[in-house]
N, CA, C and O atoms as a GROMACS GRO file, in nm:
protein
  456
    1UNK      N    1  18.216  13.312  11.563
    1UNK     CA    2  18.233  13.278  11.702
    1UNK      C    3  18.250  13.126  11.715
    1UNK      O    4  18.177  13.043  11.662
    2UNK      N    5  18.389  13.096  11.814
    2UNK     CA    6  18.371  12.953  11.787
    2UNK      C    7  18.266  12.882  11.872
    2UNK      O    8  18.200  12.952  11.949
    3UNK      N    9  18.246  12.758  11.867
    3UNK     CA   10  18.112  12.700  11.964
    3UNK      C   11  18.168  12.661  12.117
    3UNK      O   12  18.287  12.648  12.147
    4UNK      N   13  18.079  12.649  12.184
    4UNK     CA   14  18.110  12.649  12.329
    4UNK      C   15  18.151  12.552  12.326
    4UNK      O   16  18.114  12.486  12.229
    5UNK      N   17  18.242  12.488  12.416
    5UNK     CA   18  18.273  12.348  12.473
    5UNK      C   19  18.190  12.273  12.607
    5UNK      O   20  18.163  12.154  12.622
    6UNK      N   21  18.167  12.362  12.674
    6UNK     CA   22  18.088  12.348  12.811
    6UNK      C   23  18.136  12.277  12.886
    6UNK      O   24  18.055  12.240  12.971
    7UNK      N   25  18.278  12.220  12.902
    7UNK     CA   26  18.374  12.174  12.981
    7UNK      C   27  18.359  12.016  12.952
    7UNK      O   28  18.383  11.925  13.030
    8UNK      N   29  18.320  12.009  12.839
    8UNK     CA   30  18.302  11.858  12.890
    8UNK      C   31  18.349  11.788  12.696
    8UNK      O   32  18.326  11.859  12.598
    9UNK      N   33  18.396  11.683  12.688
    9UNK     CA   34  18.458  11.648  12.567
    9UNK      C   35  18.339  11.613  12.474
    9UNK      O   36  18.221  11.602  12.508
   10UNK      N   37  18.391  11.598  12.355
   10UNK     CA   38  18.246  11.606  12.224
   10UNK      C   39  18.151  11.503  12.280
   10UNK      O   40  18.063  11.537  12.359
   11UNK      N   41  18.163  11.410  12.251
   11UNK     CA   42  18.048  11.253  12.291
   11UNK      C   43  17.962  11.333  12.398
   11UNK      O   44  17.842  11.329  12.370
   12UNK      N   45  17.983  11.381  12.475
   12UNK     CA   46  17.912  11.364  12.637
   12UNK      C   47  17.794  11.530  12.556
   12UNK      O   48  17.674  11.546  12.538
   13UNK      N   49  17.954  11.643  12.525
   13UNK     CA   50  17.869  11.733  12.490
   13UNK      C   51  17.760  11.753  12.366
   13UNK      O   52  17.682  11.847  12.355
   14UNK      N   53  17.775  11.640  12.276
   14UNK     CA   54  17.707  11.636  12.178
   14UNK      C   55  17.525  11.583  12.226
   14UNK      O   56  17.420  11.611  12.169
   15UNK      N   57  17.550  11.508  12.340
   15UNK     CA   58  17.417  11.442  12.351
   15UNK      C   59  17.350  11.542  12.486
   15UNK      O   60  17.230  11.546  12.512
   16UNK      N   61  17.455  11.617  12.558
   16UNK     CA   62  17.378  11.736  12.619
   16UNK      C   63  17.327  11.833  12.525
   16UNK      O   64  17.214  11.875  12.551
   17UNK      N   65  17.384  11.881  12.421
   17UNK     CA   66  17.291  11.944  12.311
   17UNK      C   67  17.201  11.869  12.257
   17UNK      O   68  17.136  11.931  12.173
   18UNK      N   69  17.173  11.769  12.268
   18UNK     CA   70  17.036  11.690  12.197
   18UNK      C   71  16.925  11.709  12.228
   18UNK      O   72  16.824  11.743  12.166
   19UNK      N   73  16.964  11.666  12.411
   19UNK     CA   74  16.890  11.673  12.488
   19UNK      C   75  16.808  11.748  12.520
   19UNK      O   76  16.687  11.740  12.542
   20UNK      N   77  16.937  11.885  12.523
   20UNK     CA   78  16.818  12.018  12.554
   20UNK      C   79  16.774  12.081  12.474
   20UNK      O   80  16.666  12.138  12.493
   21UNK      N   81  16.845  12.093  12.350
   21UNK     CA   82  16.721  12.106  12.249
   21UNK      C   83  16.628  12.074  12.213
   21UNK      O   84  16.544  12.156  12.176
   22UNK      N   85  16.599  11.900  12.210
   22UNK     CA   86  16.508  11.817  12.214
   22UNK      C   87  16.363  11.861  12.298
   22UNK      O   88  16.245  11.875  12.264
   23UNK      N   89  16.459  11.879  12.456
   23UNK     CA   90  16.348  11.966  12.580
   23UNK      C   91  16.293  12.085  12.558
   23UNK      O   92  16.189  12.130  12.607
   24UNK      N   93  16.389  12.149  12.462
   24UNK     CA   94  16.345  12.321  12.481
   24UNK      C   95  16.248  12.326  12.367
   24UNK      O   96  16.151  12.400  12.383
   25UNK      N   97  16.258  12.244  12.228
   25UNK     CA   98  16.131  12.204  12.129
   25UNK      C   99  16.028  12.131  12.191
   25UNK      O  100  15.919  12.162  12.143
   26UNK      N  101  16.021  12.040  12.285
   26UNK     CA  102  15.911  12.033  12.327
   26UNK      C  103  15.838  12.095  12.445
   26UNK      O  104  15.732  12.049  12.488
   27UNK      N  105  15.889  12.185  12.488
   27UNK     CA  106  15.800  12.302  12.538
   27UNK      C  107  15.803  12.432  12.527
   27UNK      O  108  15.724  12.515  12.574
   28UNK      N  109  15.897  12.448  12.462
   28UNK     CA  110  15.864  12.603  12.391
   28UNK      C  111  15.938  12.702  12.478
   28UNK      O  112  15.964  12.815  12.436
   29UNK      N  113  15.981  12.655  12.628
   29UNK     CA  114  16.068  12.770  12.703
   29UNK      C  115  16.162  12.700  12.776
   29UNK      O  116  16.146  12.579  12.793
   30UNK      N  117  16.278  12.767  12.833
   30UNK     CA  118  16.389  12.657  12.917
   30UNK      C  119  16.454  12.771  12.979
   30UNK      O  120  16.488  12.877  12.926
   31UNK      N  121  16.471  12.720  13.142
   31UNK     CA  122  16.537  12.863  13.242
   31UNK      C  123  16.624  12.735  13.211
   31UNK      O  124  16.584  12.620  13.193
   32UNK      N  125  16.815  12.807  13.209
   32UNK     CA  126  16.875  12.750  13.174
   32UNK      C  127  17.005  12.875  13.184
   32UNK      O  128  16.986  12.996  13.190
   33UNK      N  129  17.168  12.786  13.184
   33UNK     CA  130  17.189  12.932  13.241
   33UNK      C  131  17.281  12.972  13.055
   33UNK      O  132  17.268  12.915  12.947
   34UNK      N  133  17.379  13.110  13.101
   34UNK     CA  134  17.340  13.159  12.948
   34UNK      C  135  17.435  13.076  12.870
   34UNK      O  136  17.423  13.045  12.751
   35UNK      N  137  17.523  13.046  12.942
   35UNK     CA  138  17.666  12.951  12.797
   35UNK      C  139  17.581  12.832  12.756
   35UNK      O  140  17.594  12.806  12.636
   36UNK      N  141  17.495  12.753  12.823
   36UNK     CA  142  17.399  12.650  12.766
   36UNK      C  143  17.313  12.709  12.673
   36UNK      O  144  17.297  12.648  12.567
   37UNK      N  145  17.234  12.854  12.696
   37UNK     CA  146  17.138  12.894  12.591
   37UNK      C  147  17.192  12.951  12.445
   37UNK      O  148  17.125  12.952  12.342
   38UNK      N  149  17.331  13.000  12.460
   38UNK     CA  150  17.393  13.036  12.365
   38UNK      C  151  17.424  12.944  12.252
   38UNK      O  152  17.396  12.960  12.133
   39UNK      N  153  17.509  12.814  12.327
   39UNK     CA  154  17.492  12.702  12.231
   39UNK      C  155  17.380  12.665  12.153
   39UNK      O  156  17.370  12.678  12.031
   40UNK      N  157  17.263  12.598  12.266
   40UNK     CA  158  17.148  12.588  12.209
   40UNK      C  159  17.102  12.644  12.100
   40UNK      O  160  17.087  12.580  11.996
   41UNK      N  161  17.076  12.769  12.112
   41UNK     CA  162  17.007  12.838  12.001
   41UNK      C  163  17.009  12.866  11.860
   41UNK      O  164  16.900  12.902  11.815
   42UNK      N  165  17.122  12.857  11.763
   42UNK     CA  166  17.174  12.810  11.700
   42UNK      C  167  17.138  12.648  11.645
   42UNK      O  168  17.132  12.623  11.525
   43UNK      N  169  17.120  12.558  11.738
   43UNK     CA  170  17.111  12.410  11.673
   43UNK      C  171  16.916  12.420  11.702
   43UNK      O  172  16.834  12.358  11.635
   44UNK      N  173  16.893  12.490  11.787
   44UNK     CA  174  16.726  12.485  11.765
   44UNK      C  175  16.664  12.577  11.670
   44UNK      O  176  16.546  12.550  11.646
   45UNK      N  177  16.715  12.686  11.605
   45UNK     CA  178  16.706  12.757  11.510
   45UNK      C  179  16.722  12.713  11.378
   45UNK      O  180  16.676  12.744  11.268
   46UNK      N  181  16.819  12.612  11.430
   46UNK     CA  182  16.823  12.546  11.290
   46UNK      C  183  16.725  12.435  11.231
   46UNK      O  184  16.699  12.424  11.111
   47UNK      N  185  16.669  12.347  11.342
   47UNK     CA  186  16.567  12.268  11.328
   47UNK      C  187  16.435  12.330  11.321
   47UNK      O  188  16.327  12.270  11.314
   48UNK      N  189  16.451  12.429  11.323
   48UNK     CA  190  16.274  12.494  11.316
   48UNK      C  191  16.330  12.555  11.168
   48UNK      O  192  16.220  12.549  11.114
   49UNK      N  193  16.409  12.604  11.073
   49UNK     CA  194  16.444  12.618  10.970
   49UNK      C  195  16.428  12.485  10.864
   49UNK      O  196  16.392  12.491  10.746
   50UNK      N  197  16.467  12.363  10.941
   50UNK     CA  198  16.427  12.231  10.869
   50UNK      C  199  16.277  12.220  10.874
   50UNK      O  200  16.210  12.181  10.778
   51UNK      N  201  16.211  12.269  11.034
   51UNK     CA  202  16.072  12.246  10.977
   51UNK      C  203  15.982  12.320  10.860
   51UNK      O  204  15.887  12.274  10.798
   52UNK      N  205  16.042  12.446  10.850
   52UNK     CA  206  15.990  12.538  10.784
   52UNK      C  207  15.965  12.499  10.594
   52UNK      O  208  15.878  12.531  10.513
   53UNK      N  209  16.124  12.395  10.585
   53UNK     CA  210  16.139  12.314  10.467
   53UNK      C  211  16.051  12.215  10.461
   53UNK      O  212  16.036  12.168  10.348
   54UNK      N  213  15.980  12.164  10.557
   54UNK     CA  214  15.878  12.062  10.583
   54UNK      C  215  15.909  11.950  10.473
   54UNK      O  216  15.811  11.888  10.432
   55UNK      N  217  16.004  11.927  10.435
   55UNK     CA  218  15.977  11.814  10.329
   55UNK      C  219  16.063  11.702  10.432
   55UNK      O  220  16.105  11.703  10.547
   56UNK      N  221  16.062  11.590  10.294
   56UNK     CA  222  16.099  11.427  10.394
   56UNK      C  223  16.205  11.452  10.428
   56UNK      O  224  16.246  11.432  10.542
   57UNK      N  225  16.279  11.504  10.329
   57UNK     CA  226  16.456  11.527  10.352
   57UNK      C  227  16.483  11.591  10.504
   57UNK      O  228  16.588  11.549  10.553
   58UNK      N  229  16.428  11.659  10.567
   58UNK     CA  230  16.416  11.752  10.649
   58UNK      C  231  16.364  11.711  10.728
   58UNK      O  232  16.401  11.742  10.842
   59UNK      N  233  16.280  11.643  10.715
   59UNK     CA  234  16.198  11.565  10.862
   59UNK      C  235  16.283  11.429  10.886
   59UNK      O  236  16.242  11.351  10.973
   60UNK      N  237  16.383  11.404  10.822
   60UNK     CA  238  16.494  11.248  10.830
   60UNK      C  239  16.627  11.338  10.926
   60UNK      O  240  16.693  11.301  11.022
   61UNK      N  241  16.626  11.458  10.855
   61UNK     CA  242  16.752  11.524  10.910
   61UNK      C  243  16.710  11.617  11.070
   61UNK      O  244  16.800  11.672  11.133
   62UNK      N  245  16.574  11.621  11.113
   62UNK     CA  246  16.566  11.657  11.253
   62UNK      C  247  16.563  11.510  11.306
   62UNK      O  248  16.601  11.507  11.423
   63UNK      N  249  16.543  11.434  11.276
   63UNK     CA  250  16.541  11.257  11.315
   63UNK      C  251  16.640  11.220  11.376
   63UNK      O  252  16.647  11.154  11.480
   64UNK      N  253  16.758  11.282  11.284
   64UNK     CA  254  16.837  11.206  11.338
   64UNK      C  255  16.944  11.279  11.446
   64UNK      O  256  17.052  11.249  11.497
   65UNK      N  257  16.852  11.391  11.450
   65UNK     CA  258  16.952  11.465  11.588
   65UNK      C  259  16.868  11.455  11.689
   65UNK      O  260  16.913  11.421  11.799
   66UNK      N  261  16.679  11.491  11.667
   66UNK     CA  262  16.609  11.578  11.782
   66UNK      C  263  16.620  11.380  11.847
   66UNK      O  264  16.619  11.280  11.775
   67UNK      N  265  16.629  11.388  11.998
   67UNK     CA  266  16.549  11.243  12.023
   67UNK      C  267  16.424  11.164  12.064
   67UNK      O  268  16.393  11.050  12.097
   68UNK      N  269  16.380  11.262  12.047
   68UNK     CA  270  16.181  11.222  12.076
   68UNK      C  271  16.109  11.254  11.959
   68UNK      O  272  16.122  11.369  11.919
   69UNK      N  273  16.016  11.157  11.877
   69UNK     CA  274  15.959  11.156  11.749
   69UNK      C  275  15.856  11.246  11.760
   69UNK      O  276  15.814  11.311  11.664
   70UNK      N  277  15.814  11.252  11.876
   70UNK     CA  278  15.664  11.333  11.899
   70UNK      C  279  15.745  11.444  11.913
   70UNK      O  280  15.660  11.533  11.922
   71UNK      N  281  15.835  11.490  11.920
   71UNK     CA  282  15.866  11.653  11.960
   71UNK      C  283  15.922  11.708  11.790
   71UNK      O  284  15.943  11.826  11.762
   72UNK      N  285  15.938  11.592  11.696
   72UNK     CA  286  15.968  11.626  11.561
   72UNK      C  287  15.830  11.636  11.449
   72UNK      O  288  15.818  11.704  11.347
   73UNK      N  289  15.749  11.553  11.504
   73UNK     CA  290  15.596  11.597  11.428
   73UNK      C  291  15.539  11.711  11.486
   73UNK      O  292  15.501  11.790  11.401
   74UNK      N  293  15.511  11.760  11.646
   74UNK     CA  294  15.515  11.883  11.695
   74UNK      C  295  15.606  11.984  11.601
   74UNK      O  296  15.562  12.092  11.561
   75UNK      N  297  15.690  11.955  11.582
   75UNK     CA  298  15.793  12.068  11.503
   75UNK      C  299  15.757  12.091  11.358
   75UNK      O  300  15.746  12.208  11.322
   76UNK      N  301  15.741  12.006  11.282
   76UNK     CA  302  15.676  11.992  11.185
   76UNK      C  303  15.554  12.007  11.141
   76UNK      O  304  15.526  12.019  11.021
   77UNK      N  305  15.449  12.008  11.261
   77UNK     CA  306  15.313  12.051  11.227
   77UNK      C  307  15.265  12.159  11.264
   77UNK      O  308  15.168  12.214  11.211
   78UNK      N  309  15.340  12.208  11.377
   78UNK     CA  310  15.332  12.334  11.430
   78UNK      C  311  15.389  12.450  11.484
   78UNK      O  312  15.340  12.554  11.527
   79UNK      N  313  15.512  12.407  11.473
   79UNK     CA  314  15.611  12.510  11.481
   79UNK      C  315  15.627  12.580  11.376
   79UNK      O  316  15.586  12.694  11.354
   80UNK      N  317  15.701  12.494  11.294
   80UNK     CA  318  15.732  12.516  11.167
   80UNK      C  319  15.629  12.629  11.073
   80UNK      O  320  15.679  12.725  11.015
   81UNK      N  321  15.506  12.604  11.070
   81UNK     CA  322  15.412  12.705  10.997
   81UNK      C  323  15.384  12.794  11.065
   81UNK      O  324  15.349  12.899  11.012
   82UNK      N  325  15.389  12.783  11.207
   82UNK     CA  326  15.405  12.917  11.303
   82UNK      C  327  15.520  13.010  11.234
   82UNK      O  328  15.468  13.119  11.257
   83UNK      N  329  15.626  13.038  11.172
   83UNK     CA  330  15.761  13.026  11.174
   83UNK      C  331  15.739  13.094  11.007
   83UNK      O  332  15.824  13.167  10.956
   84UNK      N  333  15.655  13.066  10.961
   84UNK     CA  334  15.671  13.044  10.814
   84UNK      C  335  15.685  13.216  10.774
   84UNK      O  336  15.723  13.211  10.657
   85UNK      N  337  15.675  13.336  10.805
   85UNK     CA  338  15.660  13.446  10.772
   85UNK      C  339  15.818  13.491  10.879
   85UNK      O  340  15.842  13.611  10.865
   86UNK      N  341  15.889  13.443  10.944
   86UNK     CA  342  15.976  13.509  11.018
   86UNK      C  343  16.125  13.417  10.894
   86UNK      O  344  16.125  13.317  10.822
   87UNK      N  345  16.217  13.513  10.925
   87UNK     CA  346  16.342  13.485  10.852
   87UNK      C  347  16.456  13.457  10.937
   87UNK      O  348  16.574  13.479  10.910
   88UNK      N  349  16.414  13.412  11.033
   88UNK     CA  350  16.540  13.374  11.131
   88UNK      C  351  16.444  13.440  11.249
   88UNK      O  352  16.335  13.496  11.238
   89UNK      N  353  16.544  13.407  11.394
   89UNK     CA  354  16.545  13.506  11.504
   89UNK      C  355  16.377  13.436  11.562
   89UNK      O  356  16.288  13.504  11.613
   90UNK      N  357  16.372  13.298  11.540
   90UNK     CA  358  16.300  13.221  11.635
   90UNK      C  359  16.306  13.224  11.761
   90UNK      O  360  16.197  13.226  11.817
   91UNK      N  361  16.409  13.225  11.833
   91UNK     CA  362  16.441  13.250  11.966
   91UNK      C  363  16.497  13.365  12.048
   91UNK      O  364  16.565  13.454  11.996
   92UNK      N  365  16.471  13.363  12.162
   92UNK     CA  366  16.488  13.484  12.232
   92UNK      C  367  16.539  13.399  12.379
   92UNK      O  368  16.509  13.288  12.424
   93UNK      N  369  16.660  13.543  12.443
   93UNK     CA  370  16.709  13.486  12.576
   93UNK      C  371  16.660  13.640  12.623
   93UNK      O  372  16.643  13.750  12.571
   94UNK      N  373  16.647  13.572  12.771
   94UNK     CA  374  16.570  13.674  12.870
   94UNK      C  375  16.688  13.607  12.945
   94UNK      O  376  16.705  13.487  12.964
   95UNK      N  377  16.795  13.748  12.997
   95UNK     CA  378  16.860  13.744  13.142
   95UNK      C  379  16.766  13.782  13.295
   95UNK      O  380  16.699  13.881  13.325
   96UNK      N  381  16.795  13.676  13.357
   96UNK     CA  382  16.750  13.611  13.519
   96UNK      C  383  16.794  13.693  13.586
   96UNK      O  384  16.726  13.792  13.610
   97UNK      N  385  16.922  13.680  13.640
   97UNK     CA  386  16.973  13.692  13.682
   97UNK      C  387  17.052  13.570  13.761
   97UNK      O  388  17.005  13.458  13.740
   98UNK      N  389  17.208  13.581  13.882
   98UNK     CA  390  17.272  13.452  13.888
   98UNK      C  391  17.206  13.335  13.981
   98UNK      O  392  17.117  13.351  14.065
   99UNK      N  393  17.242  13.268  13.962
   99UNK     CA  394  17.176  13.125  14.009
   99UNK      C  395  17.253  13.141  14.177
   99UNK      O  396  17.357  13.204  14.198
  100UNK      N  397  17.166  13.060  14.294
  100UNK     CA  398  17.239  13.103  14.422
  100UNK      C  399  17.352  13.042  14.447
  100UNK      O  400  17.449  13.086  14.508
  101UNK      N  401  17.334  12.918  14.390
  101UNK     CA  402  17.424  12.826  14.462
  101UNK      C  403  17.552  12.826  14.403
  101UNK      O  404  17.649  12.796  14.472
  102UNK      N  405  17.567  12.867  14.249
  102UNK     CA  406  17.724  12.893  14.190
  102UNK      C  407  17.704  13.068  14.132
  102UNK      O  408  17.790  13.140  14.081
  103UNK      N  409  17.644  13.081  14.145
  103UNK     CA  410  17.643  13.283  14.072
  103UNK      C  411  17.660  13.229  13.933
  103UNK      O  412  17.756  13.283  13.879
  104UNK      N  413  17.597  13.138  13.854
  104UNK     CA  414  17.632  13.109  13.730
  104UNK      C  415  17.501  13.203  13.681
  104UNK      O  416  17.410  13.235  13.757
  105UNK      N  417  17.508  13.233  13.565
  105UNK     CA  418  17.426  13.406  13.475
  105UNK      C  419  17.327  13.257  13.423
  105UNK      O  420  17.365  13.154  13.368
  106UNK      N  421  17.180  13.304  13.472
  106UNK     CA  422  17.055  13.212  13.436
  106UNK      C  423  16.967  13.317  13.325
  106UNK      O  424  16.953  13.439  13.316
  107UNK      N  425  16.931  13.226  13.266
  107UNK     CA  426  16.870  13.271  13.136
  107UNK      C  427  16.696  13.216  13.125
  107UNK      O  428  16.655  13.123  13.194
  108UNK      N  429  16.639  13.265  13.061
  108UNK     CA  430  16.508  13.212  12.976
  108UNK      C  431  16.510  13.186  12.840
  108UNK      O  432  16.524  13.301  12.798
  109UNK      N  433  16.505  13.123  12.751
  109UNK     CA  434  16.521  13.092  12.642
  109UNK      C  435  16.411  13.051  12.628
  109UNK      O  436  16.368  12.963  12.702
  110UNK      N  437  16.318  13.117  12.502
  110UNK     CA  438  16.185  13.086  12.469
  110UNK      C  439  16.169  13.101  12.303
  110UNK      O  440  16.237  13.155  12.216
  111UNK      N  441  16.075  13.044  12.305
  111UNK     CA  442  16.016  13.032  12.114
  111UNK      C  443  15.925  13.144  12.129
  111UNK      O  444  15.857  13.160  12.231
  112UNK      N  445  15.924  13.250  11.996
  112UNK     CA  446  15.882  13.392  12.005
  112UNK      C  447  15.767  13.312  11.889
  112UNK      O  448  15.796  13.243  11.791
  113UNK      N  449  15.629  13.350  11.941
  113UNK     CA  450  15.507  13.303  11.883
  113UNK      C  451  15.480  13.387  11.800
  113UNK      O  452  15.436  13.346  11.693
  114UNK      N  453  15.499  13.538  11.821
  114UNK     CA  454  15.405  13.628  11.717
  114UNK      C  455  15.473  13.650  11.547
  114UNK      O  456  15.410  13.715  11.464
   0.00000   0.00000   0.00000
């Protein structure tokens, strides 16, 4: 599947994926609508896969994408070993239903604890 564009050109869309990944690792859930959670999930799946590697190499390479340091030692100290018995499929989307003001399809996107 190719990756979303989200209407907007790489630079702008590269640092809206930072962002909300960045947000959605540091709290664990994000109402958000679904072409944003689709992207997402994938690049936050993948950083909880780096934490799971817990080594330096891996904690340099969420560095230099996630942008808050405290949301990469969070990831690393406790995500990550949360994580350690699952083989993928960290995340989960819960359909909302549409948002009022554009009918755009709203989502929940959350980190699955058990």
């Amino acid at each position: 599947m190719p990756y979303q564009k989200l209407s907007r050109k790489s630079g702008p869309r590269r640092a809206l994926l930072r962002g909300l990944v960045t947000s959605f690792l540091r709290t664990g859930r994000m109402e958000t609508t679904a072409a944003r959670a689709r992207a997402i999930r994938p690049l936050a799946e993948k950083m909880i896969t780096l934490a799971k590697h817990g080594d330096l190499h891996a904690r340099r390479q969420a560095l230099a994408y996630l942008l808050d340091e405290d949301v990469v030692t969070n990831l690393f100290e406790k995500i990550g070993p949360k994580m350690e018995g699952r083989e993928g499929g960290y995340t989960r989307i819960v359909r909302k239903g549409p948002r009022r003001g554009d009918s755009a399809p709203m989502v929940i996107l959350e980190l699955l604890t058990d």
